[in-house]
N, C-alpha and C positions, 0 to 999 in steps of 0.2 A: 633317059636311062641313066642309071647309077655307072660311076665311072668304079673300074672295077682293076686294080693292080697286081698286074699278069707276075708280079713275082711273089704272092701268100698261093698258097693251098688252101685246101677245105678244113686240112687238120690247123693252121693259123688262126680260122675264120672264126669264134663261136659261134656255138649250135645257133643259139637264136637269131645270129644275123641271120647264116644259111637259109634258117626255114621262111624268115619273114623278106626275105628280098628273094626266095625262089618264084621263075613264076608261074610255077600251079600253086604257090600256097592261097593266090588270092580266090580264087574260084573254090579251093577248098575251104576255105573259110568261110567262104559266103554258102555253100554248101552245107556246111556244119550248121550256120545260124539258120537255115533254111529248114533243116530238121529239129533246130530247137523250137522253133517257133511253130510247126506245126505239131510235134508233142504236145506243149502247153495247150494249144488250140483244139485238139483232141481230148485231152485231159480235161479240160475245162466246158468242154461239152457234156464230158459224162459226168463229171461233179456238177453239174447242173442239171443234168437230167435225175440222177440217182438222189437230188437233194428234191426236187419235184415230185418222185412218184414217194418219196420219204412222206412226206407235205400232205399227200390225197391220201395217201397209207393214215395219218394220223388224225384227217380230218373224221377220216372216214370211222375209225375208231373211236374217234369224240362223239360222234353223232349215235354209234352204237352205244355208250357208256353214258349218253346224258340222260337225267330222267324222263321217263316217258307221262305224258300228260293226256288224260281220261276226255 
């Protein structure tokens, strides 16, 4: 544990100590990256899926637009 000098305040302290030796900040932060990472993980599902049905969408237009042989 951080030794901690009983004669500053929090007005002493700067912000950024305060926040990063608080300790809920750890859990919030790991919270935080917990939601970024399944955003991206989300996001990258559906840009992969919408790049797929993109993909069958144009295959499928190529094969209607190619010429037709007798």
């Amino acid at each position: 544990m951080a030794y901690r000098d009983r004669r500053l305040s929090l007005t002493d302290l700067p912000l950024s100590h305060v926040v990063s030796c608080s300790p809920c900040f750890q859990p919030y932060l790991r919270f935080g990256l917990q939601v970024t990472v399944a955003s991206l993980v989300v996001l990258g599902v559906l840009f992969t899926a919408k790049l797929t049905a993109l993909r069958k969408r144009l295959s499928r237009l190529a094969s209607f637009l190619a010429p037709k042989t007798v």
